[in-house]
C-alpha positions as CSV (number, residue, x, y, z in Angstrom):
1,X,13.4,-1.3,-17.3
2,X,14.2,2.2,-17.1
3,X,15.0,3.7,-13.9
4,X,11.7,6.4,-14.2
5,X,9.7,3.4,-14.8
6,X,10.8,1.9,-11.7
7,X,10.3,5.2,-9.8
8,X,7.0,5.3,-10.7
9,X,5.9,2.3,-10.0
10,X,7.4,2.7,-6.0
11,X,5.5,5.4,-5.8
12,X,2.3,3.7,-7.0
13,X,3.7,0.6,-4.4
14,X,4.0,3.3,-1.7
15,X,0.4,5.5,-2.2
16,X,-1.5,2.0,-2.6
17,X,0.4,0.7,0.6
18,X,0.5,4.0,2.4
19,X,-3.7,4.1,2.2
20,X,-3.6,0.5,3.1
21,X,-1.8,1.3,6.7
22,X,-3.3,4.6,7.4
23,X,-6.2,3.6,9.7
24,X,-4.0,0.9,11.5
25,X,-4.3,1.4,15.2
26,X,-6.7,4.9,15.1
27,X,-8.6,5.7,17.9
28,X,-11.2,9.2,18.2
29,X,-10.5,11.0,21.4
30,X,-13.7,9.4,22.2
31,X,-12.3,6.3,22.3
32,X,-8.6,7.5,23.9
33,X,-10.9,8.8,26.7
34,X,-9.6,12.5,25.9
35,X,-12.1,15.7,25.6
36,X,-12.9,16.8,22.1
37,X,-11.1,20.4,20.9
38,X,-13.8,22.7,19.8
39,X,-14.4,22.7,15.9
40,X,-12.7,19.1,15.8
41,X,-14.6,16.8,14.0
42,X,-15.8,13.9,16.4
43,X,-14.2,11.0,13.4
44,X,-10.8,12.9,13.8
45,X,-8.1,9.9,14.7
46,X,-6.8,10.9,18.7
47,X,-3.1,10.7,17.9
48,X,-2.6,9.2,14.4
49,X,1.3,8.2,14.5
50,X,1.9,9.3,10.8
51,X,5.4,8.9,11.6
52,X,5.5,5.4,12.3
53,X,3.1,4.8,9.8
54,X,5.6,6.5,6.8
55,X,8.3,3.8,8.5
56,X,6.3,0.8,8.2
57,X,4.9,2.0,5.0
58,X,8.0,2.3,3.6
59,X,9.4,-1.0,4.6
60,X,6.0,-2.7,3.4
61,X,6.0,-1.2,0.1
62,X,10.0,-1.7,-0.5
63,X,9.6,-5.2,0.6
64,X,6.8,-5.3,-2.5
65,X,8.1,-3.8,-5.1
66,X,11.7,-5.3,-4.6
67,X,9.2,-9.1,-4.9
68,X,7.8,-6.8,-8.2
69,X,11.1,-6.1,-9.5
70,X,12.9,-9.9,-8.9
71,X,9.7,-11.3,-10.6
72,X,10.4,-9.1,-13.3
73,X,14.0,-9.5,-14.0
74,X,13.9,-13.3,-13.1
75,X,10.6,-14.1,-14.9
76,X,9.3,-16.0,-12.1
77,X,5.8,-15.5,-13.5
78,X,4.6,-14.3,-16.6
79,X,2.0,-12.4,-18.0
80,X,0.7,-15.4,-19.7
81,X,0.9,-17.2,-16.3
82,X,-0.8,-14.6,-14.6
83,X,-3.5,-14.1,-17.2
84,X,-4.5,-18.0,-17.2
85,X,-4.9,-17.9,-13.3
86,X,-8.4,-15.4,-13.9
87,X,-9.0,-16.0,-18.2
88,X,-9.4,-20.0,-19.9
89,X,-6.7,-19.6,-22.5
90,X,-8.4,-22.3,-24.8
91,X,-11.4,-19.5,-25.1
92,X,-10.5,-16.7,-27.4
93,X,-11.6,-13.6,-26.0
């Protein structure tokens, strides 16, 4: 695989992991027991950590795709193994 094509496909790893971490541990001020700021919305996360959530993003999603990569080098599964897990492959389609 080229290395673009593996590029791209971290960054899809990262976005989908990076949305998938995002409301880990958010609180509203409501909830920190802090006064709102006037004009903030009253759904606005208190203190939303984003840069502990880009670490742990990037360790989940590097831990992924280098599992995505392996799999694909080593042929662990294939796409014929992965497609007969959801599709009967004595039905034609």
């Amino acid at each position: 695989m080229k290395w673009y094509s593996l590029l791209a496909i971290y960054l899809l790893f990262w976005t989908f992991t990076f949305f998938l971490v995002l409301p880990w541990g958010v609180q509203t001020s409501e909830e920190a027991g802090e006064a709102l700021v006037p004009g903030q919305a009253p759904s606005a996360p208190h203190a939303p950590r984003l840069r502990r959530k880009l670490v742990v993003t990037t360790l989940i999603a590097t831990a992924g795709f280098l599992l995505f990569w392996a799999n694909w080098e080593q042929e662990w599964v294939t796409r014929a193994e992965f497609f007969a897990l959801f599709f009967d492959p004595a039905k034609p389609r």
